[in-house]
C-alpha positions as CSV (number, residue, x, y, z in Angstrom):
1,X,-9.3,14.9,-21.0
2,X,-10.8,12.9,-18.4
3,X,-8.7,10.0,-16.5
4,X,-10.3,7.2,-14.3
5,X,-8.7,7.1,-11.3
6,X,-8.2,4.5,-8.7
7,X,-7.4,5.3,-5.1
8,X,-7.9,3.9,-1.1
9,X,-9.9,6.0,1.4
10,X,-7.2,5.9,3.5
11,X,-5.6,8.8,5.0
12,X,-2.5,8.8,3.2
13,X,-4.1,8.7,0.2
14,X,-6.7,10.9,0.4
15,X,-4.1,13.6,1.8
16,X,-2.0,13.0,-1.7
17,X,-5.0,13.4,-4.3
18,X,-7.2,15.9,-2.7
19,X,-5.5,18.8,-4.4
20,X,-5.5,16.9,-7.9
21,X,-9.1,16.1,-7.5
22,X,-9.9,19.5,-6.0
23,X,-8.0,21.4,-8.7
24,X,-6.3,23.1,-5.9
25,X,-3.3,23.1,-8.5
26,X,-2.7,23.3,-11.7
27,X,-3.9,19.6,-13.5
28,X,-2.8,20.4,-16.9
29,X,-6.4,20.4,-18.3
30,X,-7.1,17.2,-17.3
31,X,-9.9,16.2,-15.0
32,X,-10.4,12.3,-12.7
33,X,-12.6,10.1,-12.3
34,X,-12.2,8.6,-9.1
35,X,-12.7,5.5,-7.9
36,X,-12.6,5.1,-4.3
37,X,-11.5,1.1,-2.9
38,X,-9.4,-0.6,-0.4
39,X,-6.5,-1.7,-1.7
40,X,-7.0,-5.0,-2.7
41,X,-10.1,-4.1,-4.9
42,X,-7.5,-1.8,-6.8
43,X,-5.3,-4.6,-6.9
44,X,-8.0,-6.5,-8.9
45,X,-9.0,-4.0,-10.7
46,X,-5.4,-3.4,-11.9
47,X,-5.1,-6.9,-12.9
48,X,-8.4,-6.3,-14.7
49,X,-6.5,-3.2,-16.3
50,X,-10.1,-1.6,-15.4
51,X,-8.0,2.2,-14.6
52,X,-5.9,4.4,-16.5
53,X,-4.3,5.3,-13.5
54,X,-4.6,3.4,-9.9
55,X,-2.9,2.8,-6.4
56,X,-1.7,-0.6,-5.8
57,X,0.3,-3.1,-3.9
58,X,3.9,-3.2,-5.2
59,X,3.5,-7.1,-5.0
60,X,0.4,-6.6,-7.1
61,X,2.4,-5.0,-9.9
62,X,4.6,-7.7,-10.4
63,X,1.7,-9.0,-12.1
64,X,0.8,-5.8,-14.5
65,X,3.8,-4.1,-15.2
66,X,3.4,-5.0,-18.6
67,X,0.3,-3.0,-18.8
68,X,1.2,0.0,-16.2
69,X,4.1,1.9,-15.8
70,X,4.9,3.0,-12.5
71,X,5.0,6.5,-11.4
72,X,7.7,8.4,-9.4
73,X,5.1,10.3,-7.6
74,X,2.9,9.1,-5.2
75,X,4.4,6.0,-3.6
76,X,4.3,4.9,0.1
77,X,7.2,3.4,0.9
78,X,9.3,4.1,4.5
79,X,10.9,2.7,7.6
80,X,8.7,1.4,10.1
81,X,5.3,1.1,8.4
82,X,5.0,-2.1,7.5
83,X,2.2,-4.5,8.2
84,X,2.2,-6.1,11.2
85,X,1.3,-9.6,12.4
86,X,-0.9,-10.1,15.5
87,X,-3.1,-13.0,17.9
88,X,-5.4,-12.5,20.5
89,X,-3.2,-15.4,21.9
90,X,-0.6,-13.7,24.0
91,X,1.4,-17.3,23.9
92,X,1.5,-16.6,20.1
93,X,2.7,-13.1,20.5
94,X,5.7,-14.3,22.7
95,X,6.6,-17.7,20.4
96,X,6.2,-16.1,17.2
97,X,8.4,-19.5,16.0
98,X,6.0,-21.8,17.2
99,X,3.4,-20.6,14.7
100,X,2.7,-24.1,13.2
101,X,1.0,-24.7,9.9
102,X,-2.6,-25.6,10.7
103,X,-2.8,-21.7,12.2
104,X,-5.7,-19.8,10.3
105,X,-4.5,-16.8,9.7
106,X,-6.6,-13.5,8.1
107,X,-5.2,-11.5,5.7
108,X,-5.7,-8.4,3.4
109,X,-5.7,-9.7,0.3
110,X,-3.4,-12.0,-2.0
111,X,-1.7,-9.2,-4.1
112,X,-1.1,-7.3,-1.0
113,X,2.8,-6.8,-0.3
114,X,1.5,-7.5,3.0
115,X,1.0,-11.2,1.8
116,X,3.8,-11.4,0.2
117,X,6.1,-10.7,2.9
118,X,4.1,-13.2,5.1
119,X,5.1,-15.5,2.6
120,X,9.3,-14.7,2.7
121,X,8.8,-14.7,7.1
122,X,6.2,-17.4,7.4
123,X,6.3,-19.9,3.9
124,X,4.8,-22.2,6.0
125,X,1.4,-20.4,7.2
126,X,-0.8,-21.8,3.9
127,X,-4.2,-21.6,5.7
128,X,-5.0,-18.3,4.7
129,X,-8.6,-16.1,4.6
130,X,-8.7,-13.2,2.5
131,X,-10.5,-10.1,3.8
132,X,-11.4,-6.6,4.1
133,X,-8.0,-5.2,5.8
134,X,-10.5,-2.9,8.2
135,X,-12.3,-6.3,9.0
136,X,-9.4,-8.4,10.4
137,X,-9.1,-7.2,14.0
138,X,-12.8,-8.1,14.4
139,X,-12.3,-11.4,13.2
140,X,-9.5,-12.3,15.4
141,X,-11.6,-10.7,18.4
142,X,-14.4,-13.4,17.0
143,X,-11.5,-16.6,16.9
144,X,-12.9,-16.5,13.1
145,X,-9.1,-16.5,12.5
146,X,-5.9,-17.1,14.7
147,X,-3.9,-14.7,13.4
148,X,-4.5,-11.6,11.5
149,X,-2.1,-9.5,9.0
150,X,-3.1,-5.8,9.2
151,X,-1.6,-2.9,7.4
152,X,-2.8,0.9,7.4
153,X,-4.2,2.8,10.7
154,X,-5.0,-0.6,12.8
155,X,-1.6,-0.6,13.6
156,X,-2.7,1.9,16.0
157,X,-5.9,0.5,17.3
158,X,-5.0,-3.3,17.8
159,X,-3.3,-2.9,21.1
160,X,-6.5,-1.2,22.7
161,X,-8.3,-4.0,21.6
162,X,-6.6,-6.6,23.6
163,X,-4.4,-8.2,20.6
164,X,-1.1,-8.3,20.6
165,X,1.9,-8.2,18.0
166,X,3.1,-11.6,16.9
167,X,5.9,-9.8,14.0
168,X,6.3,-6.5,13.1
169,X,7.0,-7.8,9.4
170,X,8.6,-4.1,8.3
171,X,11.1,-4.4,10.4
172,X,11.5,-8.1,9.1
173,X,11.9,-6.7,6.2
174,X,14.8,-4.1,6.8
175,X,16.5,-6.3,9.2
176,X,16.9,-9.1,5.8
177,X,17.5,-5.9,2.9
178,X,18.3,-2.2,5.1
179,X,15.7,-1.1,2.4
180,X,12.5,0.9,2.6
181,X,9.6,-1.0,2.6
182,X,7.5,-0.9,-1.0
183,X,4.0,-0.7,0.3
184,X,2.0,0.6,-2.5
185,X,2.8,2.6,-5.6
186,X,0.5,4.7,-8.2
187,X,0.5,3.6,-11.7
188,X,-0.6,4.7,-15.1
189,X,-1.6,2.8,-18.2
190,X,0.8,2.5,-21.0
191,X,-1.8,2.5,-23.4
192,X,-1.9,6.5,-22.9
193,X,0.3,8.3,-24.6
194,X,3.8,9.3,-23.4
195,X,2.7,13.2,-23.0
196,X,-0.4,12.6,-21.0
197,X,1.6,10.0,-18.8
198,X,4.5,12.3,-17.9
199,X,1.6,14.8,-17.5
200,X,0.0,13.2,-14.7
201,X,3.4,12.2,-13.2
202,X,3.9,16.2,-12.9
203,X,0.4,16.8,-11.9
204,X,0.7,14.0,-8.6
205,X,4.2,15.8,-7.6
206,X,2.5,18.7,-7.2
207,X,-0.3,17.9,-5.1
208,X,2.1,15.9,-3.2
209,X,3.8,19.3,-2.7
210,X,0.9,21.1,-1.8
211,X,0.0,18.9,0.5
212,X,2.8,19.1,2.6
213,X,2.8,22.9,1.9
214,X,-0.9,22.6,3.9
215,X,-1.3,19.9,5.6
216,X,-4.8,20.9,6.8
217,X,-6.3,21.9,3.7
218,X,-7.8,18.4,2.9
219,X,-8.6,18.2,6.2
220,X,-12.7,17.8,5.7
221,X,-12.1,15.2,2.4
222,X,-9.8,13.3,4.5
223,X,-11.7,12.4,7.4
224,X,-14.5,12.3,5.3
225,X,-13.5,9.2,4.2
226,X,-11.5,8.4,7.1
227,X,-12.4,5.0,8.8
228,X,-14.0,6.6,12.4
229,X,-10.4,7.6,13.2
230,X,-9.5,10.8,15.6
231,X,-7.5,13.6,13.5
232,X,-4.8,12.9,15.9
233,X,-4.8,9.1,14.6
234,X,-5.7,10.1,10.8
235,X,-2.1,12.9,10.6
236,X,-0.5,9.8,12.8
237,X,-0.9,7.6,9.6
238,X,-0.3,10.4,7.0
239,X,2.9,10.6,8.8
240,X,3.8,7.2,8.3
241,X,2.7,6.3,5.1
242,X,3.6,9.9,2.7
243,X,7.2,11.1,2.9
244,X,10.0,12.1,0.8
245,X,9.7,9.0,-1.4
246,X,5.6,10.2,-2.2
247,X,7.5,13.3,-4.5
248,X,10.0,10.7,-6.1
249,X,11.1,7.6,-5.6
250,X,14.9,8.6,-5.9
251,X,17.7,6.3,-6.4
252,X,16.8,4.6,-2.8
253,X,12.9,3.8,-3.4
254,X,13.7,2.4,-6.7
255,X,16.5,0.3,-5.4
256,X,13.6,-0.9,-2.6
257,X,11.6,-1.8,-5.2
258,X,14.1,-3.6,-7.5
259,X,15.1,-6.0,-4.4
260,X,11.5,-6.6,-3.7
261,X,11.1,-8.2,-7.2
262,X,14.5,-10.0,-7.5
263,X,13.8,-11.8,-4.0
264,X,10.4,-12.2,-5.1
265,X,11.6,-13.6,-8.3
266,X,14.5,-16.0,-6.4
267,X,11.4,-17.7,-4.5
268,X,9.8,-18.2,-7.4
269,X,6.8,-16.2,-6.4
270,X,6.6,-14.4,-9.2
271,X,8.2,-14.8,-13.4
272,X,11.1,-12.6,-14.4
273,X,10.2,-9.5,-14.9
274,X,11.2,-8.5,-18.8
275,X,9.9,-4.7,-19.2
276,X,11.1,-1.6,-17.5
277,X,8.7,-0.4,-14.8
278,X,9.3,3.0,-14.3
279,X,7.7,5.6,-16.4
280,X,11.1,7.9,-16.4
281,X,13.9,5.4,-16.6
């Protein structure tokens, strides 16, 4: 059997499927079809229910969970990686409450959990331009936009480029819960049956295992796809982004994820959510 499969050139997400791809392990008999996209294109392609099986934003999958189930495996979620907030305007940087409502600000798209935490620190910053997450440095280089919202490895090249951190909205984030960030999760369509799902749940544990087992054996496939990143910078972001919550959420991811949606749903950002998520309850 052959599964589409939906996933971000990024790093940390190359690193988790190359052995599934590669058939460095054992997949079970089934093959993937991959789909390579940044995250908010998998986001929409979710919402399109266009994948059997697909990375996306948690905040995204408020709005699909009736059609995906979330796996345990593969999730990024952590402490310190979560998107951060930054100006070319150092007075910005240094009166992060004087942001004021007519502030253009660039962000990585509207399913993003990046956005949606935006929304819980700054409800008040409406002027909003979706864009490429890689693209949003430039453009506040350009004064396209006055403040940009960047997630993955530009947290490690912004500072080089003269701009300068406004929030860092994870640690917004576990100052208000003393959760894990959700970032992004990888989930699987219902429509498949229960056998094939738990299947592929097995299958992503164990490249997640191999993976950290050797680190350097997707070394060519990641910075293949790598965005012009130093293998220093790409194993920084690895670091960040896959941990022990990538082999299973546990009791503390999914507890993460369940206060994500019930603040979510106290704002009114999104409707009760009626259905189980998980895969494995």
């Amino acid at each position: 059997m052959t599964l589409s499969l939906g996933f971000s050139p990024c790093p940390n997400d190359t690193f988790i499927f190359d052995a599934l791809i590669h058939h460095k392990i054992d997949t079970e008999g089934l093959d993937f079809k991959v789909s390579f996209d940044d995250v908010e294109t998998l986001n929409q392609k979710a919402i399109k229910g266009d994948l059997d099986i697909t990375k996306l934003s948690f905040h995204a999958f408020a709005y699909v969970y009736e059609q995906y189930a979330l796996l345990d495996a593969g999730s990024a979620l952590g402490f310190g990686v979560g998107p951060l907030l930054i100006s070319k305007n150092e007075y910005l940087a240094n009166h992060p409450d004087n942001l004021n409502k007519d502030l253009r600000v660039g962000i990585p798209g509207k399913y993003t959990t990046a956005n949606f935490l935006l929304g819980i620190a700054f409800p008040h910053l409406v002027q909003k331009q979706e864009m490429t997450f890689s693209a949003i440095e430039q453009a506040v280089l350009d004064n396209e936009i006055d403040l940009g919202l960047i997630i993955h490895e530009n947290r490690f090249t912004y500072m080089d480029k003269g701009l300068h951190k406004v929030m860092d909205l994870g640690n917004y984030w576990e100052q208000l819960t003393g959760c894990a960030i959700p970032l992004g999760g990888i989930v699987i369509n219902r429509k498949l049956d229960q056998e094939t799902k738990e299947k592929v749940n097995r299958i992503l544990r164990r490249s997640v295992e191999y993976a950290f087992a050797n680190p350097k054996s997707g070394i060519e496939f990641i910075r293949q796809h790598a965005q012009e990143m130093s293998e220093e910078v790409m194993y920084k972001h690895i670091e960040l982004y896959v941990n022990k919550y990538s082999i299973d959420l546990g009791v503390e991811g999914r507890k993460a994820i369940d206060v994500l949606f019930t603040m979510a749903q106290e704002k009114g950002l999104i409707q009760p959510i009626q259905k189980d998520l998980y895969l494995i309850p």
